[in-house]
N, CA, C and O atoms as CSV, one atom per row, in Angstrom:
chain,resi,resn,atom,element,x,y,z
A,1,UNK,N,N,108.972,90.530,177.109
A,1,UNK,CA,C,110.256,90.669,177.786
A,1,UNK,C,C,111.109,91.725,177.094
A,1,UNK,O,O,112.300,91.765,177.403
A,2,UNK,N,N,110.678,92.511,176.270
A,2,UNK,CA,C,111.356,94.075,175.757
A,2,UNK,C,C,111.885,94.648,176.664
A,2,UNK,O,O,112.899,95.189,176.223
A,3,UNK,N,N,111.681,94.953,178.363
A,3,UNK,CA,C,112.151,95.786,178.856
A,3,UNK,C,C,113.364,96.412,178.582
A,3,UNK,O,O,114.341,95.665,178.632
A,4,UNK,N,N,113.586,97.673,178.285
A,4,UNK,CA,C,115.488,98.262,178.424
A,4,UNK,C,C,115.717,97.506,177.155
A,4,UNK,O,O,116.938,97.454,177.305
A,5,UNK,N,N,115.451,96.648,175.613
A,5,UNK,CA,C,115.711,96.193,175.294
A,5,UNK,C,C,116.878,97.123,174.148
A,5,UNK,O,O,116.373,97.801,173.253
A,6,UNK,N,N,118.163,97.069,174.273
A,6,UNK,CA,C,119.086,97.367,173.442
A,6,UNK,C,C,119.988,98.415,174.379
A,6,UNK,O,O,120.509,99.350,173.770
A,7,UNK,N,N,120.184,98.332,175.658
A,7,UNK,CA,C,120.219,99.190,176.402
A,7,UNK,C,C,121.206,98.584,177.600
A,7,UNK,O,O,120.782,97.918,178.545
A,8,UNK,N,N,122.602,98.939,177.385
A,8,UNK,CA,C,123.526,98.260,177.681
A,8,UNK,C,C,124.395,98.938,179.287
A,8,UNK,O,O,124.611,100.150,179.288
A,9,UNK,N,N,124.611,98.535,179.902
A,9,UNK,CA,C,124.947,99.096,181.256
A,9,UNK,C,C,126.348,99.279,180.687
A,9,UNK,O,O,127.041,98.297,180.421
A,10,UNK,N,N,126.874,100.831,180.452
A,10,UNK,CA,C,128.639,101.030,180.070
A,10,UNK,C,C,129.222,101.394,180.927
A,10,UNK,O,O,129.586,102.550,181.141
A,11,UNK,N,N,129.432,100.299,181.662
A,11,UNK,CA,C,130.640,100.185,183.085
A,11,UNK,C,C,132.076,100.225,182.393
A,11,UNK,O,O,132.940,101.057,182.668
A,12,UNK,N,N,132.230,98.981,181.249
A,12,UNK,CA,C,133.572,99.561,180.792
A,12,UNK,C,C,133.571,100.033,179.511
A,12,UNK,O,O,132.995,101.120,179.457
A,13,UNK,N,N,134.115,99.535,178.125
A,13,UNK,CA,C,133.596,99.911,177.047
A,13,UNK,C,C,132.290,100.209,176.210
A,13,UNK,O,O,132.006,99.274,175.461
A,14,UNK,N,N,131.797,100.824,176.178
A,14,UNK,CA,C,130.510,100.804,175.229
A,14,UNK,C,C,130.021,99.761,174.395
A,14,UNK,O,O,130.716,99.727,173.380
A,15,UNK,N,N,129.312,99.072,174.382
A,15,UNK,CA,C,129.293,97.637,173.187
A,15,UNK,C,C,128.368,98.018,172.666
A,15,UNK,O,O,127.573,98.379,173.533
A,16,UNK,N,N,127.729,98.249,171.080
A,16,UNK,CA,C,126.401,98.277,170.668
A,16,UNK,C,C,125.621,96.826,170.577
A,16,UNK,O,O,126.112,95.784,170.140
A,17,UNK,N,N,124.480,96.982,171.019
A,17,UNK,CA,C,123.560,95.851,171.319
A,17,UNK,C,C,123.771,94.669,169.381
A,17,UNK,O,O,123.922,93.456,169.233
A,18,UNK,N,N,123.680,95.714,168.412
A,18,UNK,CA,C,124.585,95.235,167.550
A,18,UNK,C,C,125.472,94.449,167.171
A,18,UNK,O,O,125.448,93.594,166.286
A,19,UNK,N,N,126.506,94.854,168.081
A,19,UNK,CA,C,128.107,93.913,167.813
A,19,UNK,C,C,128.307,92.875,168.607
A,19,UNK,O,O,129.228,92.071,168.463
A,20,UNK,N,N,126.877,92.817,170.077
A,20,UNK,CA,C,127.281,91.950,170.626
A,20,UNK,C,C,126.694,90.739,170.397
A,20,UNK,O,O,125.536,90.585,170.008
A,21,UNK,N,N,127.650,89.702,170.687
A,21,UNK,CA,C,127.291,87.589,170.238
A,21,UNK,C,C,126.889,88.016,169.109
A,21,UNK,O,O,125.722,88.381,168.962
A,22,UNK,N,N,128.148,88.057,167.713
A,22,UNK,CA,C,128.176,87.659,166.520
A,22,UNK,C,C,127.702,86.350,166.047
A,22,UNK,O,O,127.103,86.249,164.976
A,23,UNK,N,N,127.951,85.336,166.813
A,23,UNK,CA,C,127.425,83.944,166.468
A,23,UNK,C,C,126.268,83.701,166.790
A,23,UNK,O,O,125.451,83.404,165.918
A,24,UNK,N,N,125.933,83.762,168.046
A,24,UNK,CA,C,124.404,83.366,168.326
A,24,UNK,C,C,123.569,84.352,167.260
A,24,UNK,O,O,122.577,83.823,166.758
A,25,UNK,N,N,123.911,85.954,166.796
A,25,UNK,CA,C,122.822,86.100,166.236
A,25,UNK,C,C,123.392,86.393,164.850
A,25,UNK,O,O,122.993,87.380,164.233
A,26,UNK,N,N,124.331,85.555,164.329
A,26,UNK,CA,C,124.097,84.908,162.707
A,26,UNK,C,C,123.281,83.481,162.821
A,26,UNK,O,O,122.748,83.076,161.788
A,27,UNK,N,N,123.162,82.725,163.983
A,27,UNK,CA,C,122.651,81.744,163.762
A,27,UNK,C,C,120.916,82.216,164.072
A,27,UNK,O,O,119.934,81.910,163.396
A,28,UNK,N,N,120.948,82.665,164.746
A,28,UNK,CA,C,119.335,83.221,165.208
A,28,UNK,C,C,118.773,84.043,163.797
A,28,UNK,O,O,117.601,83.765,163.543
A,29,UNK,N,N,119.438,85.031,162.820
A,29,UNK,CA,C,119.337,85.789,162.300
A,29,UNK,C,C,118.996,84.296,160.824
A,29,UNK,O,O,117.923,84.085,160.258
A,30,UNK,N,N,119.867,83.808,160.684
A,30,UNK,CA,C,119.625,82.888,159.674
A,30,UNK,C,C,118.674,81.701,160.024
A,30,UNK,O,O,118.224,81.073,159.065
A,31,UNK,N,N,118.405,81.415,160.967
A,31,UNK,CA,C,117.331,80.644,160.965
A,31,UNK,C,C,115.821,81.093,161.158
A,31,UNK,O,O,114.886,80.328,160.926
A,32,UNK,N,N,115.631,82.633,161.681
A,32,UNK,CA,C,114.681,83.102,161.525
A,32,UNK,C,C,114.369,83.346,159.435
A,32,UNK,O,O,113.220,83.469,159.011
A,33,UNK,N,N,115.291,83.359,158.717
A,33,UNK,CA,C,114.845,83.311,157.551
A,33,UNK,C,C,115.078,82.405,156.867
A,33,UNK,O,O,114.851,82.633,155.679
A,34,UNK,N,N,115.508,81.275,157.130
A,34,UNK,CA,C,115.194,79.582,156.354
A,34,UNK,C,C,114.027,79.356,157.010
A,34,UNK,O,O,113.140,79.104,156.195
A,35,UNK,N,N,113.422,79.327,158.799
A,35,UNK,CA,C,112.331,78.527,159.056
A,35,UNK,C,C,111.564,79.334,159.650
A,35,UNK,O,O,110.861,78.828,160.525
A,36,UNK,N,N,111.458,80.431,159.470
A,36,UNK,CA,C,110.380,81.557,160.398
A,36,UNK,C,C,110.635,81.804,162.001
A,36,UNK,O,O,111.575,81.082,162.334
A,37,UNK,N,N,110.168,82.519,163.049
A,37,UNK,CA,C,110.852,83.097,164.100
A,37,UNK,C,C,110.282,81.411,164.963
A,37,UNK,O,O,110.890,80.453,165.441
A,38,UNK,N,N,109.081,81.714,164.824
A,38,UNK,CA,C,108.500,80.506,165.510
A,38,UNK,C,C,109.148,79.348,165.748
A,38,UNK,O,O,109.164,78.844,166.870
A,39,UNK,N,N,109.908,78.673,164.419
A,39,UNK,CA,C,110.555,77.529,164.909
A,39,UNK,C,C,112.292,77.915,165.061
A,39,UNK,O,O,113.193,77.183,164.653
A,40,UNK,N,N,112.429,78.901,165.571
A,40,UNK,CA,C,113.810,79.721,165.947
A,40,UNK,C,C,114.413,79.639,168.152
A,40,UNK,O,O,115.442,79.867,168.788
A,41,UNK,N,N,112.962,79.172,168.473
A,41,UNK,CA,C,112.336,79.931,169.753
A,41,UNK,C,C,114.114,79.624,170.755
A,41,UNK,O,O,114.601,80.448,171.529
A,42,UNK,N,N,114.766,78.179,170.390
A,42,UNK,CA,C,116.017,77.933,171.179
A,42,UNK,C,C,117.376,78.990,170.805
A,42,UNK,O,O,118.352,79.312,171.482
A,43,UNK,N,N,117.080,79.241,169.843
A,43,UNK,CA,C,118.512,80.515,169.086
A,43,UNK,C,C,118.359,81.840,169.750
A,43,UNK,O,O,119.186,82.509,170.369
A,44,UNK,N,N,116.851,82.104,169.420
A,44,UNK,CA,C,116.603,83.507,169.989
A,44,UNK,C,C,116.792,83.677,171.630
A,44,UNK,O,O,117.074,84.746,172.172
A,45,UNK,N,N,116.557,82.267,172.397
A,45,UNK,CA,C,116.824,82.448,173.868
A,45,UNK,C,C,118.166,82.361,173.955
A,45,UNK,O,O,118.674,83.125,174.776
A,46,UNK,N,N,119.019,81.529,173.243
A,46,UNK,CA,C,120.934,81.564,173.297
A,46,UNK,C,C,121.076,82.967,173.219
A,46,UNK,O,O,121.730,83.612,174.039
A,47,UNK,N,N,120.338,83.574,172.023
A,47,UNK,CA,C,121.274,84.865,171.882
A,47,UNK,C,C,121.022,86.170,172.788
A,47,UNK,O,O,121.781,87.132,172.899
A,48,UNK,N,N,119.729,85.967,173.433
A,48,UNK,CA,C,119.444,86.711,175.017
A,48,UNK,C,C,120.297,86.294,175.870
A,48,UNK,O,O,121.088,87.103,176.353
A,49,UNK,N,N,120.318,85.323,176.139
A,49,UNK,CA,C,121.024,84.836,177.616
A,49,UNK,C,C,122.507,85.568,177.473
A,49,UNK,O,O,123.017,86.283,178.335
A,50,UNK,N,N,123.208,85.150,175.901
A,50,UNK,CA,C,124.389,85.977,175.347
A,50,UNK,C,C,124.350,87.360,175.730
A,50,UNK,O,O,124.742,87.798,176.811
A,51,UNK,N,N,123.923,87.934,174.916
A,51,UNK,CA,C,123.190,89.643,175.798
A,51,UNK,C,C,123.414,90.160,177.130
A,51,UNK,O,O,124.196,90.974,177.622
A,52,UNK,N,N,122.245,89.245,177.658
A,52,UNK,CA,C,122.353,89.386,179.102
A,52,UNK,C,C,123.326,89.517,179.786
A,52,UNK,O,O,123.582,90.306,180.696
A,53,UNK,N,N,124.302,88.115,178.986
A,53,UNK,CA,C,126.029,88.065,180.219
A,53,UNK,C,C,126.472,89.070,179.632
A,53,UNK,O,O,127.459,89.374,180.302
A,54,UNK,N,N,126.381,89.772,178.827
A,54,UNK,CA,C,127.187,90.730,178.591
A,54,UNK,C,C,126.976,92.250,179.476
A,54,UNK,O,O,127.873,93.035,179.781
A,55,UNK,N,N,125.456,92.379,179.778
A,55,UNK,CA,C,125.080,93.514,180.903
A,55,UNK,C,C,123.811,94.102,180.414
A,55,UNK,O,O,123.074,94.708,181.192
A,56,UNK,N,N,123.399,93.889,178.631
A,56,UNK,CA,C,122.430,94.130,178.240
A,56,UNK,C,C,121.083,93.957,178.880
A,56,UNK,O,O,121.160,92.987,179.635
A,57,UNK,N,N,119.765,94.535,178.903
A,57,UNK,CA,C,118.682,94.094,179.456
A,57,UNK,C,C,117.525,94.057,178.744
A,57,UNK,O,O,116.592,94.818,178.486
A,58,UNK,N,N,117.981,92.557,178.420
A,58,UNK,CA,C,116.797,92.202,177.235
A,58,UNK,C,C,115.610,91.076,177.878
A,58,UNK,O,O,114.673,90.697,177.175
């Protein structure tokens, strides 16, 4: 599911794929390194879906 991945539709401000959902991906980001990606699989889909509403196409 990479398609377009980091690749943001700038209708209004520019957002870097970066700055966007600070929370979902400190929590995704820190639990991929206490328990490995594998047992991450519910964080990493929060912080897509996050993405997504934002216009990203991840």
């Amino acid at each position: 599911d990479g398609k377009g991945a980091g690749e943001a539709r700038e209708e209004k401000k520019p957002l870097k794929p970066c700055c966007a959902c600070p929370e979902t991906k400190k929590a995704r980001d820190a639990c991929i390194i206490e328990k490995g990606e594998e047992n991450c699989g519910h964080l990493i889909e929060a912080h897509k879906e996050c993405m997504r509403a934002l216009g990203f196409k991840i």
